[in-house]
MIROKE-792813 format. One line per 2 residues: number of its first residue (from 1); for each residue x, y, z of N, C-alpha, C. Coordinates in Angstrom, 1 decimal. Example, Ala and Ser with C-alpha at 12.3 -4.5 7.8 and 13.67 -1.06 7.14 Angstrom:
2
1> 13.2,-5.7,7.8,12.3,-4.5,7.8,13.2,-3.3,7.8  12.8,-2.2,7.1,13.7,-1.1,7.1,12.9,0.0,7.9
REM end
This chain:
305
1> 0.5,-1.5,11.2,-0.5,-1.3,12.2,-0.8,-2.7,12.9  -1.1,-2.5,14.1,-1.5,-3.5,14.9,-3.1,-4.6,14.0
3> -3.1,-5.8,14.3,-3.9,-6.9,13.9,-5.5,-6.0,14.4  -5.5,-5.2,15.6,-6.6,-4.4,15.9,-7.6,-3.7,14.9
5> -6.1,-2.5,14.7,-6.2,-1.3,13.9,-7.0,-1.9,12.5  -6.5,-2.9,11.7,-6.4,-3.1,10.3,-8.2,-3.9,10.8
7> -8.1,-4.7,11.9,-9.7,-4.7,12.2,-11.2,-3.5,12.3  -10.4,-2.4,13.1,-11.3,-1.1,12.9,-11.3,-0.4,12.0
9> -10.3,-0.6,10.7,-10.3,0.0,9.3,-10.9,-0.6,8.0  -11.1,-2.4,8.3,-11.9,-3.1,7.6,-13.3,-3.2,7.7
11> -13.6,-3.3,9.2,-14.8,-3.6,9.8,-15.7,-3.1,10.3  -15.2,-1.8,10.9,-15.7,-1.2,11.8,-16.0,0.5,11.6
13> -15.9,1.1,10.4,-16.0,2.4,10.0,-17.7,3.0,10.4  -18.3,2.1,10.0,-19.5,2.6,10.5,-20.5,2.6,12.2
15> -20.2,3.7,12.6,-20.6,4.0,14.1,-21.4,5.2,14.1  -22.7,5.3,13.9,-23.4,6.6,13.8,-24.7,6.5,14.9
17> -25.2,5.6,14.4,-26.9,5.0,15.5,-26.4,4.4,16.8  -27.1,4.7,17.7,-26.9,3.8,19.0,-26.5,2.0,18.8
19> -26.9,1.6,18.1,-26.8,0.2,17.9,-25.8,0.0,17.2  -24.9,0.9,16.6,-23.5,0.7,16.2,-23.1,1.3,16.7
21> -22.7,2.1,17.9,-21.9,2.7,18.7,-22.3,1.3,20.0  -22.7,0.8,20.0,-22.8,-0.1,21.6,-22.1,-1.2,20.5
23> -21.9,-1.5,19.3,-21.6,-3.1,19.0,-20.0,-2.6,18.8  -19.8,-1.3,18.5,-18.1,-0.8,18.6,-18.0,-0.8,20.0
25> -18.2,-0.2,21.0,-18.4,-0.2,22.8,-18.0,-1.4,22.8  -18.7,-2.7,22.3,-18.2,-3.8,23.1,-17.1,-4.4,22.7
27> -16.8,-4.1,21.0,-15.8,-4.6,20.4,-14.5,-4.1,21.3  -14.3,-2.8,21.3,-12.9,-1.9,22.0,-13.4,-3.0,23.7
29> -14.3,-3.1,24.1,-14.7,-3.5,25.6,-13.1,-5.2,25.4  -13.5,-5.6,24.6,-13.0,-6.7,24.2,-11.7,-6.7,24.6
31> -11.2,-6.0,23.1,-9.7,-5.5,23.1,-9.1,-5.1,24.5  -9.9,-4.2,25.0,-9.3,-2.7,26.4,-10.0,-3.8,27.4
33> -9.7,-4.8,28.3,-10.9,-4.9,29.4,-10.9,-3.8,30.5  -10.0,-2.6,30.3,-9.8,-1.7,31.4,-10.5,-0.4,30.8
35> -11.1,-0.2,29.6,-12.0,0.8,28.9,-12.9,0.8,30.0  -13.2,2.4,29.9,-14.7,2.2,30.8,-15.1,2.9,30.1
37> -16.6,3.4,30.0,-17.8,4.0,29.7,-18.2,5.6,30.5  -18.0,6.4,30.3,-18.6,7.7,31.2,-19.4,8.0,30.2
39> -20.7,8.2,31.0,-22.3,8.7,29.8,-22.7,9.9,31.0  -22.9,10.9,29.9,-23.4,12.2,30.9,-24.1,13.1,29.5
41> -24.1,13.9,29.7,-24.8,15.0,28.8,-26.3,14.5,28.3  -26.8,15.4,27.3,-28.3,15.4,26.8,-27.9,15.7,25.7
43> -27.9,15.2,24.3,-28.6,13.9,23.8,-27.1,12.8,24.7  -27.3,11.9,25.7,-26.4,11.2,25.9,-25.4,10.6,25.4
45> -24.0,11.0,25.8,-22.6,11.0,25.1,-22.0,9.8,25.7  -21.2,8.4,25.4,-20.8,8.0,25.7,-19.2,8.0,25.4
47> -18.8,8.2,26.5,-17.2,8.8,25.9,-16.6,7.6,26.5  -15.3,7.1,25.8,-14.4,5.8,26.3,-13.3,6.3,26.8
49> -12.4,5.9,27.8,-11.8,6.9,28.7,-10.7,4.9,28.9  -9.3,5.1,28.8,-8.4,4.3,29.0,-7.6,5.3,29.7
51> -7.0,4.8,31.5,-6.2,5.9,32.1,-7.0,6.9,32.7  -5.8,7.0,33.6,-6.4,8.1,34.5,-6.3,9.4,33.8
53> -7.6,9.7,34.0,-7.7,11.9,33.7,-7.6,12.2,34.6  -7.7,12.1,35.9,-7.1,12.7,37.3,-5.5,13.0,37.3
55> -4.6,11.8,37.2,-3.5,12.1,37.5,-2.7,11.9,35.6  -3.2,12.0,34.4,-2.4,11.7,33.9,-2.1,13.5,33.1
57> -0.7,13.8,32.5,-0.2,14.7,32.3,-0.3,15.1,30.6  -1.2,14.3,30.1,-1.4,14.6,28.6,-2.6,13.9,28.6
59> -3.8,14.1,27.7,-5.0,13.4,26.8,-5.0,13.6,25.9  -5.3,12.5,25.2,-4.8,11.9,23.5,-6.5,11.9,23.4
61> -7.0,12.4,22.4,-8.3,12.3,22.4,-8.6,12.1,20.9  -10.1,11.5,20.6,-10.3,11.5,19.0,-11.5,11.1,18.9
63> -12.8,11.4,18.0,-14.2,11.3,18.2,-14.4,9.7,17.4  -14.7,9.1,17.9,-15.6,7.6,17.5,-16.6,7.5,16.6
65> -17.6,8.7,16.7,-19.0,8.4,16.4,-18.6,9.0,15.0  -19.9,8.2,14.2,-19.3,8.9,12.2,-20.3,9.7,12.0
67> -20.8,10.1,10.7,-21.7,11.3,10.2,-22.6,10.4,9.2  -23.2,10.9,9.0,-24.4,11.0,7.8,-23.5,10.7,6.3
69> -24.4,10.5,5.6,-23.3,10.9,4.1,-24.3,11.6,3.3  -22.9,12.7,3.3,-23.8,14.2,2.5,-23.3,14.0,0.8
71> -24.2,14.5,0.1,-24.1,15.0,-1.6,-22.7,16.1,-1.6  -22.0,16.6,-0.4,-21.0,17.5,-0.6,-20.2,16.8,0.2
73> -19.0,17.7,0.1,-18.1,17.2,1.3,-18.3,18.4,2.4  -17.8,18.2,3.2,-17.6,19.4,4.3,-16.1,19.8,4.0
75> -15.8,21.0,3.4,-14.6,21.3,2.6,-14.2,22.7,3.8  -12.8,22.3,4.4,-12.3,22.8,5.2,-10.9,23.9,4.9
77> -10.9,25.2,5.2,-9.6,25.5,4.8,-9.4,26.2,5.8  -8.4,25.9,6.9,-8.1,26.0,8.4,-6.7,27.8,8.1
79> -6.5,27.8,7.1,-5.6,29.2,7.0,-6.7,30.3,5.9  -7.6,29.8,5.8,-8.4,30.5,4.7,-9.9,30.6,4.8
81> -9.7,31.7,6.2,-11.6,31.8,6.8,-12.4,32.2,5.9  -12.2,33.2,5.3,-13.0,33.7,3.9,-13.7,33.0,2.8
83> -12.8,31.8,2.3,-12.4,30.6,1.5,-14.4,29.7,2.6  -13.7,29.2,3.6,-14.5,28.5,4.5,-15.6,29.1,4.8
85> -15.8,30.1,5.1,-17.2,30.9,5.4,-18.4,31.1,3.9  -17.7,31.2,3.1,-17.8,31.6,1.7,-18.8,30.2,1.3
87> -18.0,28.6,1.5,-18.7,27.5,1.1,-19.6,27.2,2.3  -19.6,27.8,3.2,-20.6,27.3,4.2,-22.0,28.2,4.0
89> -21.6,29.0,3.5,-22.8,30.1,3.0,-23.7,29.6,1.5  -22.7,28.8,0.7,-23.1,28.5,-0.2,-24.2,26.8,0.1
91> -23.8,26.6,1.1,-24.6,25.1,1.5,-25.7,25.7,1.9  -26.1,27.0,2.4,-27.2,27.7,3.3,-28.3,28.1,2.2
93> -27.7,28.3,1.2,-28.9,28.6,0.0,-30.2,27.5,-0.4  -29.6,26.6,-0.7,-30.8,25.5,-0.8,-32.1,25.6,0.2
95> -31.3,25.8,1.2,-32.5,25.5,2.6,-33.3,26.8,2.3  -32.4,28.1,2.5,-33.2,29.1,2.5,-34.1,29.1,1.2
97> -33.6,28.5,0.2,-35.1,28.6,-0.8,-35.9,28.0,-0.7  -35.6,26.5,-0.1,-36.8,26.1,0.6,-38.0,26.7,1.4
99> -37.3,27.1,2.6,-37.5,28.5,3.6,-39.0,29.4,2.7  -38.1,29.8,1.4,-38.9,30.9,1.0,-40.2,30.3,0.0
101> -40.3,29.4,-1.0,-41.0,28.6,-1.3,-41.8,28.2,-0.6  -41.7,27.6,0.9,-42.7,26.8,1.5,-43.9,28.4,2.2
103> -43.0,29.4,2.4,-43.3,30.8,2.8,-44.5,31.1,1.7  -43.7,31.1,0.4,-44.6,31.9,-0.1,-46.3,31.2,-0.8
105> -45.5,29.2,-0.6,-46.9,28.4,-1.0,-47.9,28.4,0.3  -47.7,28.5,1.3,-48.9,29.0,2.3,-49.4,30.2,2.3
107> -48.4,30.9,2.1,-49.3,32.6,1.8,-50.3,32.5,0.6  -49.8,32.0,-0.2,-51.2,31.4,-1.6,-52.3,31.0,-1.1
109> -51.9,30.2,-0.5,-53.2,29.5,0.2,-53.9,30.6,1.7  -53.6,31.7,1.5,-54.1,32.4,2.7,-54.0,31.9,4.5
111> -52.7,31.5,4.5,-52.4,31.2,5.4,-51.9,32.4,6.3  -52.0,32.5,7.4,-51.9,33.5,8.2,-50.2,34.0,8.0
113> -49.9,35.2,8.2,-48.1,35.6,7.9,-47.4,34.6,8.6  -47.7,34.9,10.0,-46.9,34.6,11.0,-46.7,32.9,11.4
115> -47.8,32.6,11.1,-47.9,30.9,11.1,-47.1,30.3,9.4  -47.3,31.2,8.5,-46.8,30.5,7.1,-45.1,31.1,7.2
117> -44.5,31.7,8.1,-42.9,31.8,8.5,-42.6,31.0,9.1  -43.4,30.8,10.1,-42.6,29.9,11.3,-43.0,28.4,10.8
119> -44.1,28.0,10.1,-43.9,26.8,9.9,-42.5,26.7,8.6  -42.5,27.8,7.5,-41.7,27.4,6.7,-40.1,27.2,7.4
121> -40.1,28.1,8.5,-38.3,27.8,9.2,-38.6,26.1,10.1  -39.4,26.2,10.2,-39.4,24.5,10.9,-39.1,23.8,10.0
123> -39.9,23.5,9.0,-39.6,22.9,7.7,-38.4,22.9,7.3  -37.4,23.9,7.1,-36.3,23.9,6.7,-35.2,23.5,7.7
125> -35.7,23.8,9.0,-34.9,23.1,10.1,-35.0,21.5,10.1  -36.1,21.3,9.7,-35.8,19.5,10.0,-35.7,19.2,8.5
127> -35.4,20.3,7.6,-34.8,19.7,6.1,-33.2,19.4,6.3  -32.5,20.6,7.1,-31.1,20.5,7.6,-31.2,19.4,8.8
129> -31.4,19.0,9.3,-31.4,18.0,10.2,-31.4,16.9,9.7  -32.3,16.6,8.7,-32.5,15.0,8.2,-30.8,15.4,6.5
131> -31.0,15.6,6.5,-29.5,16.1,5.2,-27.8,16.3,5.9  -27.6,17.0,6.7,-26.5,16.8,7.9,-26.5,15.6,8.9
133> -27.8,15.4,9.5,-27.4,14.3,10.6,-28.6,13.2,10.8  -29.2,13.2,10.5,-30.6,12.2,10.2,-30.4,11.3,8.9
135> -29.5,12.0,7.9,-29.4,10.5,6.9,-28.7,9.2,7.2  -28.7,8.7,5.9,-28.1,7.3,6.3,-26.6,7.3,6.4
137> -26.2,6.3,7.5,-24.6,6.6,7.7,-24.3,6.9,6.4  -22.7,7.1,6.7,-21.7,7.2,5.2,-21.0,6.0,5.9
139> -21.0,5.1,4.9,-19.9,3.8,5.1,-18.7,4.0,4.9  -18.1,5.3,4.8,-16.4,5.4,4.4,-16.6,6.3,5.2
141> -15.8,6.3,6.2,-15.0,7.2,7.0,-13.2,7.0,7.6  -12.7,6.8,6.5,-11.3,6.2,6.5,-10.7,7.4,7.7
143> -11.3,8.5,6.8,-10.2,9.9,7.1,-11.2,10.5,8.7  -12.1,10.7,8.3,-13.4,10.8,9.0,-14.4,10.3,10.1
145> -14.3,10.0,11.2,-12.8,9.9,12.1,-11.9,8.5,12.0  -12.3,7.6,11.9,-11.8,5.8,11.6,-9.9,6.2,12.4
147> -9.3,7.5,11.6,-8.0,7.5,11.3,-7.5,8.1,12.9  -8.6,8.5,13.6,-8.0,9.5,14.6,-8.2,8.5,15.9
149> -9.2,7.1,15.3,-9.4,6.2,16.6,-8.1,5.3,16.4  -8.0,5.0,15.3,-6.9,4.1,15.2,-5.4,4.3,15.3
151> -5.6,5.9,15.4,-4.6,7.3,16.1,-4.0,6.5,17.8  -5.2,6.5,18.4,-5.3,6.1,19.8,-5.0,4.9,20.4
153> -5.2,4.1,19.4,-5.2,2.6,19.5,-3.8,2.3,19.3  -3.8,2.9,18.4,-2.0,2.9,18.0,-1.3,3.0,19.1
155> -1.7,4.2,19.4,-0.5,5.3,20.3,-0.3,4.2,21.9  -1.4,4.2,21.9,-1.6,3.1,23.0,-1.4,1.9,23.7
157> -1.2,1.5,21.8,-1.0,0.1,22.3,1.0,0.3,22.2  1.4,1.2,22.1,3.3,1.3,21.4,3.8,1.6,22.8
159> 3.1,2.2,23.9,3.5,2.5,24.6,3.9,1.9,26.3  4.6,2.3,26.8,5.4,1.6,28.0,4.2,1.9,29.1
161> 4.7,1.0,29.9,3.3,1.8,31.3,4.0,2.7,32.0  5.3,3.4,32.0,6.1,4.5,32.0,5.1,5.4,31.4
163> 5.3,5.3,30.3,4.6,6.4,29.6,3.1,6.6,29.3  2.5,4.8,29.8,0.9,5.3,29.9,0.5,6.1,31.5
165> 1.2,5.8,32.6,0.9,6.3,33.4,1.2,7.6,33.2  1.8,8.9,32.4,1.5,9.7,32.3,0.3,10.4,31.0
167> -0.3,9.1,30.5,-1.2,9.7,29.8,-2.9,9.2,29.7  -3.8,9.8,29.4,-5.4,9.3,29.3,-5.5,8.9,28.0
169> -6.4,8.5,27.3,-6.9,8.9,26.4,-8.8,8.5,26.2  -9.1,9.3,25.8,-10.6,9.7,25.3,-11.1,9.2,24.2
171> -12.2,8.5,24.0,-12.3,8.2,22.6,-14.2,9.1,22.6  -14.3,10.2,22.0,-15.7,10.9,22.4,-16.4,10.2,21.4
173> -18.0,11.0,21.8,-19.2,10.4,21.1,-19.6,11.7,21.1  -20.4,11.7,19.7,-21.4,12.5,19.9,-20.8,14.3,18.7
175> -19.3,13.9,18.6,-18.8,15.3,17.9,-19.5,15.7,16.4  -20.2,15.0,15.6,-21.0,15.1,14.9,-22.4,15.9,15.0
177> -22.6,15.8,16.6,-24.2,16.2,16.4,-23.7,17.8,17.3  -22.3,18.1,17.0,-21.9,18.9,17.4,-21.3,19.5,18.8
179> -19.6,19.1,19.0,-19.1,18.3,20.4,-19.5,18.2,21.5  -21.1,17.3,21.4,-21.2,17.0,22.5,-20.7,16.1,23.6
181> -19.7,15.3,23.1,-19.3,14.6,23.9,-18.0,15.1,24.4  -17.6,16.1,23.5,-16.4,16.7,24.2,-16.9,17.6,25.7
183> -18.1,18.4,25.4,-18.7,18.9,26.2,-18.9,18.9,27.4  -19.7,17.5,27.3,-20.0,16.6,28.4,-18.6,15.9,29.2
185> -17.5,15.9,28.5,-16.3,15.7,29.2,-15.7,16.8,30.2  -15.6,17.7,29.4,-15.6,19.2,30.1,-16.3,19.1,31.4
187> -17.7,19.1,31.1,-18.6,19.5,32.4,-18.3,18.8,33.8  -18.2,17.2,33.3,-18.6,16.3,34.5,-17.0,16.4,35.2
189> -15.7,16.6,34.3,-14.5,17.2,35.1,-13.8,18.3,35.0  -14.6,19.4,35.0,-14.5,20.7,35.6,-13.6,21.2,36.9
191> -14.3,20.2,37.6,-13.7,20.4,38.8,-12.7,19.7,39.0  -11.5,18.9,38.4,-11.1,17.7,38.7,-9.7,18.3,37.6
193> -9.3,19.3,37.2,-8.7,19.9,36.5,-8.4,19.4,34.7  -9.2,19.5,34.8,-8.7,18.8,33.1,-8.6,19.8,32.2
195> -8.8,21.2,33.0,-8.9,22.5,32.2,-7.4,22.8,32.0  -6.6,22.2,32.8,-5.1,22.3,32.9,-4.5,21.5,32.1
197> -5.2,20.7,31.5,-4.2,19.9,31.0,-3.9,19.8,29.5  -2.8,19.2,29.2,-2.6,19.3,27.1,-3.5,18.4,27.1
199> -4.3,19.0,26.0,-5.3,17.9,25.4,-5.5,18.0,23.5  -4.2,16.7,23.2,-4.1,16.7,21.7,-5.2,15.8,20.9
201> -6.0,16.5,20.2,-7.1,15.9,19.4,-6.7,15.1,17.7  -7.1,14.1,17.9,-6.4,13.7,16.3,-8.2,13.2,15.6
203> -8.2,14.5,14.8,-9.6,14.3,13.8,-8.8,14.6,12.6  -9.0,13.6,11.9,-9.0,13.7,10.0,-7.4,13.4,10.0
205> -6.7,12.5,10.3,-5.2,12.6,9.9,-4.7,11.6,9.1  -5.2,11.2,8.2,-5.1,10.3,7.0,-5.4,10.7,5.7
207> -5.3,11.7,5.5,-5.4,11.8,3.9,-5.0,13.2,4.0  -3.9,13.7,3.4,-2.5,14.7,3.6,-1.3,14.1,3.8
209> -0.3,15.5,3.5,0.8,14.7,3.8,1.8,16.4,4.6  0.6,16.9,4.6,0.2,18.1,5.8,-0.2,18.4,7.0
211> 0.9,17.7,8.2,-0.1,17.6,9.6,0.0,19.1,10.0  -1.2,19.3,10.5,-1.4,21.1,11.2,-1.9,20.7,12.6
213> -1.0,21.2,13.7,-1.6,21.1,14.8,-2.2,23.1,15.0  -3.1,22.9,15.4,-3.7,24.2,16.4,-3.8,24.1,17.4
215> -3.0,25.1,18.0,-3.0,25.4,19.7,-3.6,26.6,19.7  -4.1,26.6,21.1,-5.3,27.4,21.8,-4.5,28.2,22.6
217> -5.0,29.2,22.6,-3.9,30.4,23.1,-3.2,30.1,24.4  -3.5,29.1,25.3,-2.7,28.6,26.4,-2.0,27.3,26.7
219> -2.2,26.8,25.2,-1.4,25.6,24.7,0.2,26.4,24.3  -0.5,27.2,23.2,0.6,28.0,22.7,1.6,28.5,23.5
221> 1.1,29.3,24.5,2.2,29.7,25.7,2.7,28.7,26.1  2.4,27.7,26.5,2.7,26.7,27.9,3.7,25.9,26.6
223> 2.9,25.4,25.8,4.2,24.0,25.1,4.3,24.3,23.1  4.2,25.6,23.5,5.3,25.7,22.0,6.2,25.0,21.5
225> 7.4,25.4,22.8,8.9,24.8,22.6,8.5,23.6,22.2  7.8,23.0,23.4,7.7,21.2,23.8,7.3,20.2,21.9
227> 6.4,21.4,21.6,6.2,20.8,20.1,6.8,21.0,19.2  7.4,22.1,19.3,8.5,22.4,18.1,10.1,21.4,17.7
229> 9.9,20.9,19.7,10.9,19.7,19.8,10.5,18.4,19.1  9.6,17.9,19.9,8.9,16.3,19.5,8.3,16.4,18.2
231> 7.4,17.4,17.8,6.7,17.4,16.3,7.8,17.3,15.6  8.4,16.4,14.9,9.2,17.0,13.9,9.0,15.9,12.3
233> 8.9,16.3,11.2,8.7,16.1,10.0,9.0,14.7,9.7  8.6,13.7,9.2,9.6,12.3,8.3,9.3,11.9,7.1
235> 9.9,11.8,6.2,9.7,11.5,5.2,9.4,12.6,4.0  8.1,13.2,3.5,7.4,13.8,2.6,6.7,14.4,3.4
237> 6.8,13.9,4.8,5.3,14.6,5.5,6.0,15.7,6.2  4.9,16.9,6.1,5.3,18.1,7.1,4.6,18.1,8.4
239> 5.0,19.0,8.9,4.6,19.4,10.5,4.3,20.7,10.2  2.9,21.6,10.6,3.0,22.8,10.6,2.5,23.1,12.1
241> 2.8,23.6,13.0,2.2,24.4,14.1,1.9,26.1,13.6  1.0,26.0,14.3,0.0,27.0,14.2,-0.8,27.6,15.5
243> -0.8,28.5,15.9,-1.5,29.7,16.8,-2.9,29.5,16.3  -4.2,29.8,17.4,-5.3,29.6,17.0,-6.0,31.1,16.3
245> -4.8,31.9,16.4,-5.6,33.3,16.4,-5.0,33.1,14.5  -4.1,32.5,14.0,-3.9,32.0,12.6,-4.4,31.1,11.7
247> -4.9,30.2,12.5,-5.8,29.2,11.7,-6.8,28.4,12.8  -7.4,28.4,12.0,-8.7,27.7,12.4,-8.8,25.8,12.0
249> -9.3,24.9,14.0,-9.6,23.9,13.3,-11.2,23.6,14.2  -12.0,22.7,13.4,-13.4,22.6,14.5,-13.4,20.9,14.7
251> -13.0,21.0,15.8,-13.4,19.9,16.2,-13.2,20.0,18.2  -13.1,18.6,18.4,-13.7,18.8,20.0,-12.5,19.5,20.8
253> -11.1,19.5,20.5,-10.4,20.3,21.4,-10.3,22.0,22.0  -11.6,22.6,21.0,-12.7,23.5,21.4,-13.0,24.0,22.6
255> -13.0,22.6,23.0,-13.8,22.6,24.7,-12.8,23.3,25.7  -11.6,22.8,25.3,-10.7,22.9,26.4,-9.3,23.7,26.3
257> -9.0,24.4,27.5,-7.9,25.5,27.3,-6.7,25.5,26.7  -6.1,24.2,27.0,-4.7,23.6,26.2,-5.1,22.8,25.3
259> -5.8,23.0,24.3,-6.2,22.2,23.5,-5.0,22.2,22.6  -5.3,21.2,21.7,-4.3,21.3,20.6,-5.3,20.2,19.5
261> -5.5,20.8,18.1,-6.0,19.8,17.1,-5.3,19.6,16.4  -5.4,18.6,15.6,-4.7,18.1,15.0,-5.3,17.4,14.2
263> -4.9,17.7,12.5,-5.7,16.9,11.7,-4.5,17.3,10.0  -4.9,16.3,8.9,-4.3,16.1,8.0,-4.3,16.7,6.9
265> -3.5,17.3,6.1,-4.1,18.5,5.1,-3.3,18.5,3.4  -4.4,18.3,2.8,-3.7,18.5,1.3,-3.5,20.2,0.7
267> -2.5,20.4,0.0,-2.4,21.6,-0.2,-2.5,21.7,-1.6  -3.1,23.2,-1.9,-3.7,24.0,-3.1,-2.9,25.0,-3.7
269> -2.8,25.4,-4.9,-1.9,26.7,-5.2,-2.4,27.8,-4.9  -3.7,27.9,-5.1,-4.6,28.9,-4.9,-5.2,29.1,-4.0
271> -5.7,28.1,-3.0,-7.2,27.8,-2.2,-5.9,27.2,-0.7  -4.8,27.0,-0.7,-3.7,26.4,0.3,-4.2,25.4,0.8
273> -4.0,25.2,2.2,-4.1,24.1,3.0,-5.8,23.6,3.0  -6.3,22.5,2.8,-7.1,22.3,2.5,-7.8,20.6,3.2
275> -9.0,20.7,3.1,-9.4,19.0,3.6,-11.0,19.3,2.6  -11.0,18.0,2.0,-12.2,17.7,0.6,-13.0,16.6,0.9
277> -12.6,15.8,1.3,-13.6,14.5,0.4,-14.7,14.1,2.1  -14.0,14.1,3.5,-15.3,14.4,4.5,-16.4,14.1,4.4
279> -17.7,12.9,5.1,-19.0,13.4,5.1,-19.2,12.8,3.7  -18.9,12.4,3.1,-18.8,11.7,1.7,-18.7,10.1,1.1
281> -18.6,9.9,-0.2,-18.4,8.1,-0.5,-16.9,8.1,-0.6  -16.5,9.4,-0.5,-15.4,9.3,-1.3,-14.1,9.4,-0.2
283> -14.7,9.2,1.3,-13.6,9.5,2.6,-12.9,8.3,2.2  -12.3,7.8,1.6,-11.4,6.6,1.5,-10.0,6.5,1.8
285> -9.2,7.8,1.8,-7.7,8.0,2.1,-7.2,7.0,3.3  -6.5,6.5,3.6,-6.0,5.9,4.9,-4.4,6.1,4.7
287> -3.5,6.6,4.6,-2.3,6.8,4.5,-1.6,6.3,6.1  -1.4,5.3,6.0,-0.4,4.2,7.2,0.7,5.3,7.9
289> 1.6,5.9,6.9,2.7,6.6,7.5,1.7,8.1,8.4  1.2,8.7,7.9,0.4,9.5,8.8,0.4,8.9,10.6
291> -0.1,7.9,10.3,-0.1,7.3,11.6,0.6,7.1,12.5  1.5,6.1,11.5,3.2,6.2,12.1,3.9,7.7,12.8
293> 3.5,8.6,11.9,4.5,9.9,11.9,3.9,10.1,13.7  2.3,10.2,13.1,2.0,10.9,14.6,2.2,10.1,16.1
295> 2.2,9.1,16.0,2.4,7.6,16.9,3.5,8.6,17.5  4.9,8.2,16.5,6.4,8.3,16.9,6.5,9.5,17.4
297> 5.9,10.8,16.7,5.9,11.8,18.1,5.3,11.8,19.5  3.9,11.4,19.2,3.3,11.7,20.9,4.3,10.8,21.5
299> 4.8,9.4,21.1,5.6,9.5,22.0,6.7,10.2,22.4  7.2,10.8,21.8,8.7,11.7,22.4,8.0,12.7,23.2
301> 7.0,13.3,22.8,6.4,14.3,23.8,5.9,13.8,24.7  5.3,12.3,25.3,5.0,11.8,26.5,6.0,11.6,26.8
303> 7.2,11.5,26.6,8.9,11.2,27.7,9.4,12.9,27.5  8.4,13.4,26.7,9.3,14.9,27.9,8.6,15.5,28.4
305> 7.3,15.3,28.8,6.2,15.6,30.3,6.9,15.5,30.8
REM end
């Protein structure tokens, strides 16, 4: 990795509060003097943008901002909705007995029905609020995003101005508090076609030895082939492509028509394709060849745009 990279892997993992996302802003400012800043949306997103999105024929995108550190992980299983619905339901119990506890200790106290519901769902709402995104950063986010900026940086710095003039890249803010900054990318170029364009997301691609891209039903039409060519395997590491109507991934390429995500996956005998440690002390994975793998393709797929 570049003298950069091994700087935003040592130094720089923590980006959650405004005052660490403006001391990362100026660090990349440093590095990029050609980075600019686009701030649009509500709670305001600052997204970092290298390259033209007007005329370039690919966007390499990856979220900046980190999370909270939760008592769980956020445990993902992108071929196994059942699996994933199942533990998301199971994180929803705590609150609701909260919910029902705070319900039923105002009703004791003859508190009116309707006022001892609605304050108990408030309560539980800013109990999930301060537990998901109000706590204190998580200082490890190797895998989480750290791996998908250094994804960018990589890709970026390997490449020819051949090949950057066909491409943007995005560095978003804000996909934590739930893609808003992908969002706000969306909106403000709507009109400017960015709805047309491949846009490959790299969230979580360091800890696996399992890359899964998901394409979006007009990814899939348009550049199947194109990936089936450039994506191809090295080493121990796989390549899986995948249809969105097959697996599921959540992150910001959501927003947009040719999306494509892309992220790193350990596998299970029972439970398959899988992502664990997330949102945690324990995001530590950083696997170098990951990086490499994904580097060496986008570029073959930016020389056959």
């Amino acid at each position: 990795m570049t003298d950069f990279s091994q700087e935003i892997l040592s130094s720089w993992q923590v980006r959650k509060t405004k005052k660490q996302k403006t001391a990362f802003i100026q660090r990349m400012q440093q590095q990029f003097p050609q980075l600019r800043i686009e701030s649009s949306g509500f709670p305001q997103s600052r997204n970092l943008i290298l390259g033209d999105l007007d005329t370039a024929q690919v966007v390499y995108t990856a979220h900046y901002d980190t999370c909270a550190q939760l008592p769980f992980p956020n445990f993902i299983t992108p071929k196994n909705m059942w699996l994933y619905l199942g533990y998301q339901l199971l994180l929803v119990v705590p609150f609701l007995a909260l919910m029902f506890l705070v319900n039923w200790g105002l009703k004791a106290l003859s508190v009116h029905p309707v006022v001892s519901i609605w304050a108990a769902y408030l309560i539980m709402m800013i109990a999930v609020f301060f537990v998901f995104m109000g706590g204190p950063a998580n200082k490890h986010t190797a895998n989480d995003n750290t791996s998908g900026v250094i994804t960018l940086i990589e890709l970026y710095s390997a490449m020819t101005p051949q090949q950057r003039a066909k491409a943007a890249f995005v560095f978003f803010d804000n996909e934590e508090l739930g893609l808003l900054g992908s969002a706000a990318l969306r909106s403000r170029h709507k009109n400017r076609g960015i709805q047309e364009k491949l846009l490959i997301n790299f969230d979580c691609v360091s800890d696996g030895d399992h890359i899964m891209l998901v394409l979006k039903k007009k990814a899939d039409i348009a550049y199947w082939g194109l990936f089936a060519k450039c994506f191809q395997p090295e080493g121990s590491k796989q390549i899986l492509l995948e249809a969105e109507k097959s697996a599921f991934y959540p992150s910001d390429q959501k927003h947009f028509d040719h999306g494509v995500g892309v992220a790193a996956l350990n596998k299970g005998k029972r439970i398959g394709y899988y992502m664990d440690k997330i949102h945690t002390s324990k995001d530590t994975a950083f696997d170098e060849n990951n990086i490499s793998l994904l580097v060496n393709v986008s570029l073959r797929l930016t020389d056959c745009l």
